[in-house]
SEDRENGU-309533 format. One record per residue (C-alpha): residue in one letter; x, y, z. Coordinates in pm, whole numbers, padded with zeros to 5 digits, always signed. Layout:
BEGIN
AXYZ;...
***
This chain:
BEGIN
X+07809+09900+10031;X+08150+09886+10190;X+08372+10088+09981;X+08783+10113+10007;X+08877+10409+09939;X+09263+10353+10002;X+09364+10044+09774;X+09667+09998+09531;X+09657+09863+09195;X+09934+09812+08877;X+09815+09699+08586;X+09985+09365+08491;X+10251+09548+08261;X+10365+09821+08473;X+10710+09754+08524;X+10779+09733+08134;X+10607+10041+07974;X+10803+10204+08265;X+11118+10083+08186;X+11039+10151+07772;X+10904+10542+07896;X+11227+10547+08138;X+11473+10460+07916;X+11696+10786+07973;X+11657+10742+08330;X+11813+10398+08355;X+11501+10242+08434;X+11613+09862+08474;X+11362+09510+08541;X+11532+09223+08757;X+11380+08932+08951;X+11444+08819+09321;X+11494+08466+09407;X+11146+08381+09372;X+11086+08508+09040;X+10902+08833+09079;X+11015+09134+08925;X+11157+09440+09027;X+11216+09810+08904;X+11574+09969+08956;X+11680+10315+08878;X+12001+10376+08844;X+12078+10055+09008;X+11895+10147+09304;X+11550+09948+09413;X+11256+10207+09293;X+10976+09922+09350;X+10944+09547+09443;X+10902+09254+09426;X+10602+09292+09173;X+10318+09052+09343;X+09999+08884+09231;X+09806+09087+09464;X+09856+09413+09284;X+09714+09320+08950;X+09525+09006+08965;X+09183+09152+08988;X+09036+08839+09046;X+09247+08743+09344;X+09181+09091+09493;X+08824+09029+09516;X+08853+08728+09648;X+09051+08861+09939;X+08785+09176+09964;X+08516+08946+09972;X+08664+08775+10250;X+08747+09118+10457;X+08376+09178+10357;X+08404+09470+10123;X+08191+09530+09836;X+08410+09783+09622;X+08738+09922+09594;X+08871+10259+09461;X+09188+10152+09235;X+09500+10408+09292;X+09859+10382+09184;X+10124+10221+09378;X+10379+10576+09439;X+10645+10472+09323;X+10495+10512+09028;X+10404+10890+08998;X+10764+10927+08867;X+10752+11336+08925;X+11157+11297+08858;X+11053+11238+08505;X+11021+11516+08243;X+10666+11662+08212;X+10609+11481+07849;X+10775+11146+08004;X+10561+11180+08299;X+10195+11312+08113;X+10310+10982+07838;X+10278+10745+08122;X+10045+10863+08327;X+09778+10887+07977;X+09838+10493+07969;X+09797+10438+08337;X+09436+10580+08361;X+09390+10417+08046;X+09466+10080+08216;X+09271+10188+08519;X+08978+10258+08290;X+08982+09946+08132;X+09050+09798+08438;X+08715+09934+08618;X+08516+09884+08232;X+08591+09478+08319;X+08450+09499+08691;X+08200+09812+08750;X+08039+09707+09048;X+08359+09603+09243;X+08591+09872+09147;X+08613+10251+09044;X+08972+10399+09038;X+09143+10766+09054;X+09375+10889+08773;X+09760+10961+08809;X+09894+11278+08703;X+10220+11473+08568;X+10175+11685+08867;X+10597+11805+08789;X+10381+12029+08523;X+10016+12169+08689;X+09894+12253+08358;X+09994+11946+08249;X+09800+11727+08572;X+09540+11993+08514;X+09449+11891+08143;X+09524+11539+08235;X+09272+11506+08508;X+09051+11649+08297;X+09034+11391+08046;X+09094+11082+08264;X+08758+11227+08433;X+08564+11344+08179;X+08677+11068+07922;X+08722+10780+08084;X+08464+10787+08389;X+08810+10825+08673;X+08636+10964+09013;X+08922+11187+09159;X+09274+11185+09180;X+09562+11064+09395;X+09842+11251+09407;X+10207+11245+09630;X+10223+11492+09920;X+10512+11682+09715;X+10702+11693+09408;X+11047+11671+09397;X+11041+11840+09703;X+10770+12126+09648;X+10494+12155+09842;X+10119+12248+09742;X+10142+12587+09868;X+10400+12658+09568;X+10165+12888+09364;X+10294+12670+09071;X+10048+12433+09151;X+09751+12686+09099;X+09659+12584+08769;X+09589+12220+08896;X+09389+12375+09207;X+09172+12494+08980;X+09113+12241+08752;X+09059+12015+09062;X+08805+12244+09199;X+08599+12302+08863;X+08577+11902+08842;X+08477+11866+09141;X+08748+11607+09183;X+08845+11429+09488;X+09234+11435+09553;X+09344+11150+09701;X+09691+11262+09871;X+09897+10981+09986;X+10301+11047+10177;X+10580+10995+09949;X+10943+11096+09962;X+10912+11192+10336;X+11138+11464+10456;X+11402+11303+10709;X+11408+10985+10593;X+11761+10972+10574;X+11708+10987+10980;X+11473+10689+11006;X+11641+10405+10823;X+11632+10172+11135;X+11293+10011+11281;X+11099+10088+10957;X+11046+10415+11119;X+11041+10568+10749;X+10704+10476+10740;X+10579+10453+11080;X+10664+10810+11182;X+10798+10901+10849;X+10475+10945+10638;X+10260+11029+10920;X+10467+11317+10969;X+10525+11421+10593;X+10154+11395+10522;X+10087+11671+10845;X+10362+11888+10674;X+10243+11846+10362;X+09935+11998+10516;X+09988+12225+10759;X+10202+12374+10438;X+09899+12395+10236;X+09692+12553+10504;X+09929+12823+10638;X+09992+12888+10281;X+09651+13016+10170;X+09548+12753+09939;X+09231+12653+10035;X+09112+13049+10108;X+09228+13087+09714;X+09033+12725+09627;X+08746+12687+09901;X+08610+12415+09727;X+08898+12175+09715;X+08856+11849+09834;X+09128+11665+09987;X+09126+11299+10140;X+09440+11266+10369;X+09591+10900+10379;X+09674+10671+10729;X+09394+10899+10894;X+09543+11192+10844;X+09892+11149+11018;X+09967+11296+11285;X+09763+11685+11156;X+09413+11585+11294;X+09571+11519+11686;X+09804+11875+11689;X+09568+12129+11486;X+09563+12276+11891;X+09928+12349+11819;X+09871+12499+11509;X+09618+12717+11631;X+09823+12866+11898;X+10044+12939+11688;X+09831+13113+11441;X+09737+13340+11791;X+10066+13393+11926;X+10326+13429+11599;X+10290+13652+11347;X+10475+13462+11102;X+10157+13229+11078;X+09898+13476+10994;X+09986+13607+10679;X+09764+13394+10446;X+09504+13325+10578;X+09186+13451+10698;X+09087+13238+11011;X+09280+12952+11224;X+09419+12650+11118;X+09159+12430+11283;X+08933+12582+11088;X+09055+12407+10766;X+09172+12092+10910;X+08755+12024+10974;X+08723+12081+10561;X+08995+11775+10501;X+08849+11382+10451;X+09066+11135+10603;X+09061+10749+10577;X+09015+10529+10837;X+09381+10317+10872;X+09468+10442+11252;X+09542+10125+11364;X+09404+10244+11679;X+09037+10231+11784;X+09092+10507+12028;X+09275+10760+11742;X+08988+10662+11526;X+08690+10747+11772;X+08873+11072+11806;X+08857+11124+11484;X+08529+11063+11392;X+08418+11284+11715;X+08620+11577+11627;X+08603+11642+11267;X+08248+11422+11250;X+08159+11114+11067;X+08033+11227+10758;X+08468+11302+10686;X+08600+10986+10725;X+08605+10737+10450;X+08725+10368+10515;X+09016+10237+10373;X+09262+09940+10399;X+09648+10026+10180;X+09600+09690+09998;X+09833+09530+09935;X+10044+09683+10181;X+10158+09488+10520;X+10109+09851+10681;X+09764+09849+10596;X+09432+09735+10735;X+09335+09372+10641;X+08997+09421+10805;X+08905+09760+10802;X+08498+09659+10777;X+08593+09489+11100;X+08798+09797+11255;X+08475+10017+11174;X+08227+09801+11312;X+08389+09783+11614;X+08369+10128+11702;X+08166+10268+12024;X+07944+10532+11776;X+07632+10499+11623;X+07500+10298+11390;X+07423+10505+11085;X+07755+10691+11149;X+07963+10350+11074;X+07722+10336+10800;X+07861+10687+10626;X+08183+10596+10711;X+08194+10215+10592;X+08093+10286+10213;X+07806+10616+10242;X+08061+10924+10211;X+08283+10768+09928;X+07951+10666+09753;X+07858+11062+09765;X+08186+11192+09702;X+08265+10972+09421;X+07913+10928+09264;X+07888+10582+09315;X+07565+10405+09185;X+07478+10727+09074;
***
């Protein structure tokens, strides 16, 4: 099968249990000229406009079909993570999210699985979370932002989720949100075209120089838009673990070294960055994926895979084999 593993979904009434859940944070629905709704906070555009494509299940396989895919794996839009909420707010809506994203999956089994959203503003609270939304209601992994509020995952406040996410065996799902120096890149979308490349490589090269996979060696982490820009400057990180002190207090061998234990989807939008990819850190980590329904995405990502000058039975793992073995799919 062809399997997505990078595709958003919202569950029809999204905008209004967030609104009745974010009542003390001025959570507020309007509508653009067209008719489709947005969320406001605090008068400010949180998400929007609210289109058919993220919750009409039946027009979203009719567009995989036509890109040729077979399944998707459902995760939350991030705007809606809402880690500015308190813990309870945030656990209360995340509970009916992977509810909806059960239910969602229960209607269509063979076209789509989905990862659960957690409170990850309280770990103990993600951890016990996760463990139900897996356990419970069948939810493969995890997604999760690339920080909270501003915290990053080598905060040992996180360690209670680590290890809940280890002992499930859970695949987490990180996708770039609230990118540091945004404020800089308002102009030419660069926000997102440099910006969450280069929050998801902090967001990692944090979480490596900070010890967290030589406390949790059995974490597994899939890194969205190919990884950003951490799989093409791990050289630089190395040298630095070899020439500045300062980088080799937590952990035990160089940063290379853990960038080769990382999954990473396939949206490069380059064929070239994507070969690279696939030669360097091997087929058998790289999972394809398509940001539906984002314009930033990859309409064709079966396409942009079979295209690629390597072998056969790699395009195989990487088309739909790894995220069938990572996520126990047909199993």
């Amino acid at each position: 099968m062809n399997i997505d593993i990078h595709a958003h979904y919202l569950p029809r009434e999204s905008l209004r249990v967030a609104k009745e859940i974010g009542k003390r944070y001025k959570l507020e629905i309007s509508q653009d000229e067209t008719g489709r709704e947005l969320l406001h906070r605090d008068g400010k555009r949180l998400f929007g406009p609210f289109r058919d494509e993220f919750h009409d299940l039946d027009l979203r396989w009719r567009i995989m079909q036509r890109a040729g895919m077979d399944m998707q794996v459902l995760s939350v839009q991030n705007s809606f993570l809402f880690y500015w909420m308190e813990p309870e707010a945030g656990l209360e809506f995340a509970r009916w999210m992977n509810d909806e994203f059960a239910a969602a999956v229960k209607r269509e089994p063979r076209r789509f699985v989905a990862m659960a959203t957690v409170p990850m503003q309280d770990a103990r609270k993600a951890a016990g979370e996760l463990e139900r939304a897996m356990k419970k209601l069948g939810l493969r992994g995890v997604q999760i932002g690339s920080n909270i509020g501003g915290r990053y995952f080598d905060d040992p406040g996180f360690d209670p989720f680590w290890e809940a996410a280890q002992a499930l065996d859970a695949l987490v799902f990180v996708h770039p949100t609230n990118g540091v120096g945004a404020e800089r890149m308002k102009d030419h979308y660069l926000f997102n075209l440099i910006g969450n490349p280069a929050e998801t490589s902090l967001a990692f090269a944090k979480l490596i120089f900070g010890g967290v996979l030589d406390r949790f060696p059995r974490l597994k982490f899939c890194l969205a838009h190919a990884g950003g820009f951490l799989p093409y400057t791990w050289g630089r990180m190395d040298r630095g673990y070899r020439a500045i002190k300062a980088c080799q207090g937590k952990i035990s061998r160089p940063p290379g070294e853990y960038v080769k234990l990382f999954y990473f989807d396939t949206i490069a939008h380059s064929p070239m960055a994507l070969e690279y990819l696939v030669q360097n850190f091997g087929a058998e980590r790289v999972l394809l994926g398509s940001d539906y329904p984002f314009d930033m995405g990859d309409p064709e990502p079966c396409k942009s895979v079979g295209a690629l000058k390597i072998d056969a039975r790699d395009k195989e793992k990487i088309a739909g084999g790894n995220a069938a073995s990572l996520l126990a799919i047909g199993v």
